[in-house]
C-alpha positions in Angstrom: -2.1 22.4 -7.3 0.7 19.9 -6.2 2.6 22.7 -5.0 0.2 23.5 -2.2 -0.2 19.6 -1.1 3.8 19.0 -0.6 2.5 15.9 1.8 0.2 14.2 -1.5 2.9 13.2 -4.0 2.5 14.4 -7.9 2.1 11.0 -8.9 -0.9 9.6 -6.5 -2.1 13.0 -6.9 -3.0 12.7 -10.3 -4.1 9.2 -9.8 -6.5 10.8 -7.5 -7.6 13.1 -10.2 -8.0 10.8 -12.7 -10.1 8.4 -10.1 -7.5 5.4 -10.3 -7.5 5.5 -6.6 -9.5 7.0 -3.2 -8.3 9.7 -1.6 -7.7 9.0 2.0 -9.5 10.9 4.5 -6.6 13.0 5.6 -5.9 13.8 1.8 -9.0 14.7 1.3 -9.1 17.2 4.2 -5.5 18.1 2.6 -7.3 18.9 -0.8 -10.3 21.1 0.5 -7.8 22.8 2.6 -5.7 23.8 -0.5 -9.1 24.7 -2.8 -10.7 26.7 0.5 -13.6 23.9 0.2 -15.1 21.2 2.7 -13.8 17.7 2.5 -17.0 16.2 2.2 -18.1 18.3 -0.7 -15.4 16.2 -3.1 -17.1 13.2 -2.5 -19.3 11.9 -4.9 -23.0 10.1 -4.0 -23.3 8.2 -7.1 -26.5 6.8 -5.9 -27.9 10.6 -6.6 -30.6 10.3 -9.6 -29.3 13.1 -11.5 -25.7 11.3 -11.5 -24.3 9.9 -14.1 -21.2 8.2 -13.7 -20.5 7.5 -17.7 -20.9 11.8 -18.1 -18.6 12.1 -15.1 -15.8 9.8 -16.0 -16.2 11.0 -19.9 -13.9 14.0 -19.1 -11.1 11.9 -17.7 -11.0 9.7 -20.8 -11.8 12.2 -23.6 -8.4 13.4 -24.4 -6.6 10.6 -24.1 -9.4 7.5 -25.0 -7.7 4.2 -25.8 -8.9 1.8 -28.6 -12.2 -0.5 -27.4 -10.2 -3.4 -28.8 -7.2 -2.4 -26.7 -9.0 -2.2 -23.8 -11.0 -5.4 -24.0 -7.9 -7.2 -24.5 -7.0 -5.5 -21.1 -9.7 -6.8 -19.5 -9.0 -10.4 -21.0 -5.4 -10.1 -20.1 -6.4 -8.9 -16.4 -8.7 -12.4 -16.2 -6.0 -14.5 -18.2 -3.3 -13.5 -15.3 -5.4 -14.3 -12.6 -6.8 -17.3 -13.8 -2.7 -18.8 -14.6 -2.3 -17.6 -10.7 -5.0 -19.3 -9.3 -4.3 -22.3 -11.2 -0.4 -21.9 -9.3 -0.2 -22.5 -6.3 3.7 -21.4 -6.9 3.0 -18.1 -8.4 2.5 -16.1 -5.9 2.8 -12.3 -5.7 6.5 -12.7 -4.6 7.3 -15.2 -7.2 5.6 -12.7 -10.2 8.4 -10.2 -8.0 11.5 -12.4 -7.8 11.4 -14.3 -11.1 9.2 -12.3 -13.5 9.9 -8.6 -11.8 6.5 -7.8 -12.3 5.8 -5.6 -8.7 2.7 -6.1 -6.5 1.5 -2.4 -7.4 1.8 -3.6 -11.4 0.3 -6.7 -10.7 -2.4 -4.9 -9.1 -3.1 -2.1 -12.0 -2.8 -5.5 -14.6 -5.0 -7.8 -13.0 -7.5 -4.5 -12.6 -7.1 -3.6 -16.1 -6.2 0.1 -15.7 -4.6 0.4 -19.2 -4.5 -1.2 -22.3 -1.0 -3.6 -23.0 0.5 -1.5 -25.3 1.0 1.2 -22.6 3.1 -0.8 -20.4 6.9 -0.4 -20.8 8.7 -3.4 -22.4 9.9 -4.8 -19.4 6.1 -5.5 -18.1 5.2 -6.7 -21.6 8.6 -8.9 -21.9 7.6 -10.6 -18.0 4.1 -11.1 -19.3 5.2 -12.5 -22.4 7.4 -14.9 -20.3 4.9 -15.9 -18.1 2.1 -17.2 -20.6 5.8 -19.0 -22.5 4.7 -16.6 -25.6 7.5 -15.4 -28.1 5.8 -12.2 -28.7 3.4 -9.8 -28.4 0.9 -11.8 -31.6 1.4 -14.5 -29.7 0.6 -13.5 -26.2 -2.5 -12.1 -27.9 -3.4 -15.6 -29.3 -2.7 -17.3 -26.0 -5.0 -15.0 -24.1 -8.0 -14.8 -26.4 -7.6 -19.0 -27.0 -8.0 -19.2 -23.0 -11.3 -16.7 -23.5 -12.3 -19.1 -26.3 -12.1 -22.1 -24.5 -14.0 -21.0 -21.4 -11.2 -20.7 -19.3 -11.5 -17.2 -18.2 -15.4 -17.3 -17.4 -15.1 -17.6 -13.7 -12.5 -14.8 -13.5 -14.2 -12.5 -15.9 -16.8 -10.8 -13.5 -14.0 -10.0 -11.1 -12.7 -7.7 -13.7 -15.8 -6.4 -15.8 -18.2 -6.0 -13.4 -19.4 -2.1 -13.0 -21.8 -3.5 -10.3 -19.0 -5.0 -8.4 -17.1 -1.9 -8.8 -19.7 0.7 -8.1 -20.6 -1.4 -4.9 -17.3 -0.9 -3.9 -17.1 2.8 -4.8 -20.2 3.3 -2.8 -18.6 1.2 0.2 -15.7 3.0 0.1 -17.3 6.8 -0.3 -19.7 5.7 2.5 -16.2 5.1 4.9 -14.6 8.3 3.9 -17.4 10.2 4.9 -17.1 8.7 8.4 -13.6 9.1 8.7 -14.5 12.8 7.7 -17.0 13.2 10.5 -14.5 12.2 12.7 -11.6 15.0 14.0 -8.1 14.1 12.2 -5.6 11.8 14.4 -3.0 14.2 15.7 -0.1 15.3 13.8 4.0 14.9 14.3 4.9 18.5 16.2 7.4 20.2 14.6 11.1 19.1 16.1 12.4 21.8 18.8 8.8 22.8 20.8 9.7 21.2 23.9 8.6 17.6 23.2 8.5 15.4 26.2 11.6 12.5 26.2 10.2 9.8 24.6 11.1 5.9 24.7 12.8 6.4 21.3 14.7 9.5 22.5 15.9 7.7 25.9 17.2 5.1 23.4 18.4 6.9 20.9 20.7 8.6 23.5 22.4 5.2 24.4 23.1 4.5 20.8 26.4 5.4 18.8 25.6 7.6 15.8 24.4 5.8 12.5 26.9 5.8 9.8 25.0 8.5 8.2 25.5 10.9 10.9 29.0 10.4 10.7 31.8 11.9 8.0 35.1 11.0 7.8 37.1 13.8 8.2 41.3 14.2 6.5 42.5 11.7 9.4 41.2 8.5 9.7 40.7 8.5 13.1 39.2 12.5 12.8 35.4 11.8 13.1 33.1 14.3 13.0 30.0 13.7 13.8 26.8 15.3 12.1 23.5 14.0 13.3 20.9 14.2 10.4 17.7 16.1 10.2 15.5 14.1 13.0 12.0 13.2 11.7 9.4 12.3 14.1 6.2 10.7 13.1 3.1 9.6 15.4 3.3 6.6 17.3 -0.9 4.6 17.3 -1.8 1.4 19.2 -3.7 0.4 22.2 -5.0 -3.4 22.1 -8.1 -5.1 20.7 -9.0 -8.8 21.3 -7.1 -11.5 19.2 -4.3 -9.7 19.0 -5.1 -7.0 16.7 -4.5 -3.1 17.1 -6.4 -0.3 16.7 -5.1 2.9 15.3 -6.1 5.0 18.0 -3.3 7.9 18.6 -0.7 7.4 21.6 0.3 11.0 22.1 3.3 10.2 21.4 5.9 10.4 18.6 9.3 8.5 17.1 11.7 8.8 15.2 12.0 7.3 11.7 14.9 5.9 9.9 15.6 8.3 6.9 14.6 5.4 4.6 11.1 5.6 5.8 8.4 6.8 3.1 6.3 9.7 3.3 3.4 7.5 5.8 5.5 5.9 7.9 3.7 5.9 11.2 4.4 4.5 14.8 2.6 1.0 16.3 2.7 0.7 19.9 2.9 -2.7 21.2 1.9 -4.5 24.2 1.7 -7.6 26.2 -1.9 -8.3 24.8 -0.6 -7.7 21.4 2.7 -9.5 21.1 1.2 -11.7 17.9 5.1 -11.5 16.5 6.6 -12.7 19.4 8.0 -9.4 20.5 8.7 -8.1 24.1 6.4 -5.7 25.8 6.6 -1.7 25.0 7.6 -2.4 21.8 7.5 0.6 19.0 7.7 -0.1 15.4 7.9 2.2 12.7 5.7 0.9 10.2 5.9 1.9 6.3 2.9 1.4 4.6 4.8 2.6 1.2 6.9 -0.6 1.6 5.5 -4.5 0.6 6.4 -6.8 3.1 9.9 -9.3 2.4 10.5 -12.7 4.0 12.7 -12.6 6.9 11.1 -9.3 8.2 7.6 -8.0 9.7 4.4 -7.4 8.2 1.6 -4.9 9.4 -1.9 -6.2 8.1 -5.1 -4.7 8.1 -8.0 -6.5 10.1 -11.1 -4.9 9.3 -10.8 -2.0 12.0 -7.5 -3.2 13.1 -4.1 -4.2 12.8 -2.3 -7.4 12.9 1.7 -7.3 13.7 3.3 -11.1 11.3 6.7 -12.8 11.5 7.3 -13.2 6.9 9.0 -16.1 5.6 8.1 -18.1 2.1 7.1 -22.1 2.5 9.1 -24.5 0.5 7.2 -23.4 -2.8 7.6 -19.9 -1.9 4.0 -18.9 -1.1 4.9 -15.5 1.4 3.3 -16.6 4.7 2.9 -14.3 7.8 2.7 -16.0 11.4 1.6 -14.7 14.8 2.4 -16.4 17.7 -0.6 -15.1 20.2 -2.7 -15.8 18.8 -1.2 -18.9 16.8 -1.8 -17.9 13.3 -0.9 -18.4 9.8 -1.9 -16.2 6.6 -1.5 -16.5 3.3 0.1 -12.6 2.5 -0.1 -13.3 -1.0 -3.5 -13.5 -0.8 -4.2 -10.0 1.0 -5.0 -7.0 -0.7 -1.6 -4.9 -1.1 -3.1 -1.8 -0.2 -3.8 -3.3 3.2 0.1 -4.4 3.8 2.6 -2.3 5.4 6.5 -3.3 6.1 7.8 -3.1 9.9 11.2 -0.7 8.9 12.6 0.0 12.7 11.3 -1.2 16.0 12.8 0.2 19.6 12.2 -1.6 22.7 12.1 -0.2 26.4 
C-alpha cells in the first residue's frame, strides 16, 4: 500500500492504520484514490448504533495486546508528567527538549499514553527517570504510583482516561474531515518546466548567487562549476483575516523551497494587514509544518480557521514565547498543541 501513496510516509501511514492519528483530508482523498474508493467512505460515524468502537479497535490490539498493568501505569505515568509540568513553570516543552531530550512529538505520545513504558527506548526511560530524580525503573514506578496514592494525579487523570473526552474529540474531528472532503482539494504544485508564470521567488532567485549546494569545486580552486539542484516548488496560501490572522486560501501561485524543507512545507503570503511579525509587505514564507518552532526564529500557529505569523524567543526561565507586533501579542507556545505549530524555514521579500 505505501508504495502507491509515495506523498503519506511509511511511518504516519501506519500510524494512520493503527488509528494513533487522523488522516488529513488530502490523505484521505490520497488513500481512496490508491484503494479505487470514496474518501468519505473511510470515515467512521461512531455515533451509528450498530458501531462498536471496543469490536473495531479489537483488531488493532489483538496481535500485539500489552499487559493491563503496563498500560495503567501508562496512563498514571501520562498524568504524573503532566501534573510535574504544571506544577513548573520552568518545564516547558523546550526545557523537557534542551535538558531532558525528550522531543515535543514523545512528549505528546507520553503524556497521551500511547504505549506502555517498557516500550520506549532507554533514552526516553533514562530522561524520564531523571526528571521524577528516580535511580531506576522500580523506583520511578514507586514515585508515580505514590503521587496516584496521595491524590496528586486526580485533577490530571480525566485528561488522560477519559473515552468521553476522547470520543468527543474523535467525533469533532470526523465531523471536520467530512467538510474538508465536501470541499474541492486546494490546488497542487505544477510539475517544474510547464511554462509557469515568473514568480516573486523566481525574479529573486535570479539576483541571487548560487547556494553552496549548487556549487562543486572542481580540480582548481578557482574552477567552479556550477550545478543548480533539482528545484521544488510548493503552493504559496494567504490572503488576510481580521487581527492579523491568515487564511489558507490558495494564492495561485507557487515557491521554491529550501532542500531542507519536509515533505508539507507550504507557502504563506503576507501582507500589510498581516504583518503580526514585524515583516515588510509581499512577504513569502515557506512554512514547515514537520518542523517545531526554535527561539530566535518564526513560528506559524493555528487560529481556529486561521493562521498567526510569531517572532520565538524564551523569557528568562525559558518558557518559548511567540510575539506579534500588529496586533501586540504574546503567547505562551509551550502551551499550544504541537500539531498546530509550524517553523517559518525561508522567507523572500519583493
Amino acid at each position: 500500500m505505501s508504495d502507491k501513496l509515495p506523498t503519506i510516509t511509511y511511518i504516519r501511514l501506519s500510524k494512520i492504520e493503527r488509528g494513533e492519528i487522523f488522516a488529513r483530508a488530502g490523505e484521505l482523498r490520497d488513500i481512496a484514490a490508491a484503494l479505487g474508493i470514496d474518501a468519505a467512505d473511510l470515515l467512521i460515524d461512531i455515533d451509528d448504533p450498530e458501531f462498536d468502537i471496543s469490536a473495531w479497535a479489537d483488531p488493532l490490539h489483538a496481535a500485539d495486546r500489552a499487559d493491563p498493568e503496563a498500560e495503567r501505569f501508562a496512563v498514571l505515568l501520562a498524568a504524573a508528567l503532566r501534573n510535574r509540568r504544571a506544577s513548573d513553570n520552568a518545564l516547558t516543552i523546550a526545557a523537557l527538549e534542551q535538558e531532558y531530550g525528550i522531543a515535543p512529538v514523545i512528549l505528546s505520545r507520553i503524556e497521551n499514553a500511547l504505549k506502555p513504558y517498557d516500550r520506549w527506548n532507554e533514552d526516553v526511560r533514562a530522561s524520564l527517570r531523571r526528571l521524577f530524580a528516580a535511580a531506576d525503573d522500580a523506583q520511578l514506578t514507586a514515585v508515580v504510583h505514590d503521587a496516584y496514592q496521595r491524590g496528586e494525579l486526580d485533577t490530571v487523570l480525566p485528561l488522560v482516561a477519559n473515552p468521553e473526552l476522547r470520543i468527543a474529540k474523535s467525533r469533532a474531528r470526523i465531523g471536520a474531515l467530512r467538510g474538508e472532503l465536501q470541499q474541492a482539494p486546494a490546488a497542487r504544485a505544477e510539475p517544474l518546466g510547464r511554462g509557469l508564470p515568473q514568480t516573486l521567488l523566481e525574479r529573486s532567485a535570479a539576483r541571487q548567487k548560487p547556494s553552496p549546494e549548487a556549487v562543486e569545486t572542481a580540480a582548481s580552486a578557482d574552477t567552479l562549476v556550477a550545478e543548480a539542484p533539482p528545484q521544488r516548488l510548493v503552493p504559496v496560501f494567504g490572503s488576510p483575516l481580521p487581527e492579523g490572522l491568515i487564511a489558507r486560501t490558495p494564492a495561485g501561485d507557487q515557491v521554491e523551497a529550501p532542500r531542507s524543507a519536509g515533505p508539507r512545507a507550504y507557502g504563506l503570503r503576507l501582507g500589510r494587514p498581516t504583518l503580526g511579525a514585524g515583516l515588510p509587505g509581499r512577504s513569502i514564507l515557506v512554512v514547515d509544518p514537520d518542523r517545531f518552532p526554535s527561539a530566535g526564529g518564526l513560528a506559524v500557529v493555528t487560529e481556529g480557521q486561521g493562521l498567526r505569523v510569531l517572532s520565538v524567543t524564551l523569557d528568562r526561565h525559558g518558557r518559548m514565547l511567540g510575539y506579534s507586533e500588529n496586533p501586540d501579542l504574546e503567547i505562551a507556545i509551550d502551551e499550544l498543541d504541537p500539531a498546530g505549530l509550524a517553523t517559518v524555514v525561508a522567507a523572500v521579500f519583493e
